[in-house]
N, C-alpha and C positions, 0 to 999 in steps of 0.2 A: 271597451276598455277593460271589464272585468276577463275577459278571453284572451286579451293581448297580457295582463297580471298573471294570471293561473300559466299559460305557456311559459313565462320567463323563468316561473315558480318550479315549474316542472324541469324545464333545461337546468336549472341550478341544482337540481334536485340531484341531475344526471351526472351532470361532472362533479360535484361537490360529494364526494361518500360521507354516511353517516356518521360523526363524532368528530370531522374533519379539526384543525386547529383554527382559533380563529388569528384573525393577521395582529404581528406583532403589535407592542404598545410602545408609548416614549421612554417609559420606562423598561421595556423590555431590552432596549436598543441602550440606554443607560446603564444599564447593570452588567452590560460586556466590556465597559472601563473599567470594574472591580476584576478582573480576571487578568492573571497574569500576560505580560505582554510575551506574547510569542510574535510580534509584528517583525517587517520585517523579510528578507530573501535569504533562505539558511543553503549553504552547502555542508555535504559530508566531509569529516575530517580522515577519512581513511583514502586510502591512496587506491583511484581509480583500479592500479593495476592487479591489486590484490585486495578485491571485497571481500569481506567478513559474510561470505555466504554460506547460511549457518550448514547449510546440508554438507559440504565439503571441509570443516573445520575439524581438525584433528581431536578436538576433545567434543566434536558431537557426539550425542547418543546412540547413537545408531545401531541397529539391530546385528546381530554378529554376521547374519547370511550376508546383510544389504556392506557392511565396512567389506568382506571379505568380496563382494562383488566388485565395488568401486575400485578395490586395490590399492594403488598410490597415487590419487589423485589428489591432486592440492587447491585446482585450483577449476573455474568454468572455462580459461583457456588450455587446460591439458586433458580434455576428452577426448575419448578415444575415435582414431579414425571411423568416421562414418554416422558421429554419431551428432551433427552439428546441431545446435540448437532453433527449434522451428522458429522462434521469432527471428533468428540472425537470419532465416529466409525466406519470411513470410511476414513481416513485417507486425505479427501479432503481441497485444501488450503482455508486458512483463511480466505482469501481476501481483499478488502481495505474497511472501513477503520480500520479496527481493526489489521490488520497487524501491522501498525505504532505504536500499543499500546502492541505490544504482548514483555513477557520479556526475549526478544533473542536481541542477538547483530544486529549491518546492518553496511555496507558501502557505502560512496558517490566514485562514481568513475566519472572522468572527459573524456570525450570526445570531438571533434567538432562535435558540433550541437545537443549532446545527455549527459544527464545527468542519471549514472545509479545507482541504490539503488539497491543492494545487503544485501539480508535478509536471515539471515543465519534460521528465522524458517521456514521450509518445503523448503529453500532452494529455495525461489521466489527469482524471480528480476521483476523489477520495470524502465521499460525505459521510459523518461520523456524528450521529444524531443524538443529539444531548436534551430530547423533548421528555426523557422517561420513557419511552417506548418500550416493550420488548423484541425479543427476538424473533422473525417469523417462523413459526412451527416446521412449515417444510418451503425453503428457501429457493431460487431458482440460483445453480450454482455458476458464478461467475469469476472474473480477473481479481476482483478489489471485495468480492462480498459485501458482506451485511456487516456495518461497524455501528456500536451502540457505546458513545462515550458517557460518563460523568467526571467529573472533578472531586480529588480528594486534597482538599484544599489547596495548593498550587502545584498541583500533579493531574494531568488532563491520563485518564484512564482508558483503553478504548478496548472490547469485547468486539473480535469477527469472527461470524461464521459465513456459509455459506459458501465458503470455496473452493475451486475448481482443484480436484484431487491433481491433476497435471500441473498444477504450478509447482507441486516439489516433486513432480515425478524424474528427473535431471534427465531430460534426454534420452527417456526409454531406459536407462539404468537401474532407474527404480520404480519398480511397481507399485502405484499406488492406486487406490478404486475408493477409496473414501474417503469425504471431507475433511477436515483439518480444523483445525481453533487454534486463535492468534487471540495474544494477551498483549497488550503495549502500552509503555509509562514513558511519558513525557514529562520533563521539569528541569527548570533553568539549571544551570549550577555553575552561572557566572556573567554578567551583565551581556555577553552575548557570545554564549555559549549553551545549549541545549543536548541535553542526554536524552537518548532510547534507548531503552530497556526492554526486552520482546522476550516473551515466555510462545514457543511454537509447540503441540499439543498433535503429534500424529502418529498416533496409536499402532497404526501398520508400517511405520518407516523407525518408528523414536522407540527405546526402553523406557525413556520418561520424557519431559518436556523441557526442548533444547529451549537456553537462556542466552540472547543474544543481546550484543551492548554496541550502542555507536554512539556518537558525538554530532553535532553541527555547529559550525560559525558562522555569525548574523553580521550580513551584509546591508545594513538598511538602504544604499544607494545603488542596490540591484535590480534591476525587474527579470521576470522569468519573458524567454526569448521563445518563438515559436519553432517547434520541435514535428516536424515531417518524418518520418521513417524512410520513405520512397525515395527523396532528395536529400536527407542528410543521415545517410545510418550510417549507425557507430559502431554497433552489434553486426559483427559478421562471422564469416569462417574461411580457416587458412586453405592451404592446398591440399593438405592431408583429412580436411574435414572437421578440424578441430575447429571449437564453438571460440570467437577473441573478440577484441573491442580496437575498433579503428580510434587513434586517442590525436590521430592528423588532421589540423585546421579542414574545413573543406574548402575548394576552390569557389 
């Protein structure tokens, strides 16, 4: 018996890292009623066909070489022949920050110590850890990074790093080789209606750090629908190669 204790002692030992958290309380799970109601199915209030995508917005910050590269582009369906966007044909995720601007539904789910976004395009999640943690020192760089929230009183705040420098690199347009930091403020501002607020932090693309604003309206009798890339993409490119969004029922 005492050889069959010490083994289980030891497998626990394994999977369980040191300082681990220990499993939530009743209380723990009661004190996410005190927290503002982000419940709920929110969509974007911006019109699919012209996202607020901050890299291409005429009063971004943009470095004078990289505006003067871009030229007149207004939008992610007027790129330039040839230069289609790899997920419109590879089916790879969007990543942040234009996730948060794409025109699919998400959800705020409540946990202790973890805040999750549930996005129903390509069917990311987005876990935004509110245990106090810090940052990892050196991160493995990913679509959604590393998100570390806390609440400034009914304002859900969220710090990420670790992001994959190609999520604003547009296309081969613009060169980017280093990570990025994303700043985002969440908060009601109307029984169901929620503001983002997004301070984006890229020192090799920005003069300073572009300030992005969107809206969503809560649909409480929505549920998020399942999202394939392979059999229902939206994200495509025209005949000229231009990156567009198929916005047609599928069969």
């Amino acid at each position: 018996m005492t050889h069959l204790i010490t083994s289980a002692a030891l497998l626990l030992a394994l999977v369980a890292p040191a300082g681990a958290a220990t499993a939530p309380t009743a209380q723990d799970y009661a004190a996410l009623a005190r927290l503002p109601d982000f419940g709920g199915v929110w969509y974007p209030d911006a019109d699919p066909r012209d996202p607020p995508f901050m890299m291409l917005a005429p009063k971004t910050p943009l470095r004078p070489e990289l505006r003067a590269r871009l030229g007149g582009i207004k939008g992610g369906d007027q790129l330039p022949p040839g230069k289609g966007d790899s997920q419109s044909r590879a089916c790879t995720p969007g990543g942040m920050p234009g996730e948060m601007f794409s025109p699919f539904a998400l959800e705020f789910l409540y946990t202790p110590g973890r805040v999750t976004i549930a996005l129903e395009y390509d069917e990311q999640v987005r876990r935004i850890y509110t245990d106090g943690r810090a940052h990892d020192p050196d991160p493995d760089l990913t679509f959604n990074g590393e998100s570390i929230g806390r609440w400034q009183g009914d304002t859900l705040v969220v710090d990420t790093t670790g992001l994959r420098p190609a999520n604003i690199a547009q296309n081969g347009l613009i060169p980017v080789t280093k990570p990025f930091h994303l700043t985002e403020r969440y908060h009601l501002i109307g029984p169901n209606k929620l503001a983002l607020d997004m301070a984006v932090d890229a020192p090799e693309v920005l003069t300073r750090p572009a300030q992005v604003h969107t809206t969503y309206t809560r649909h409480r009798d929505w549920s998020l629908r399942e999202y394939v890339c392979e059999e229902n993409p939206r994200d495509t490119v025209d005949a000229n190669g231009n990156a567009t969004i198929n916005l047609e029922p599928t069969p």
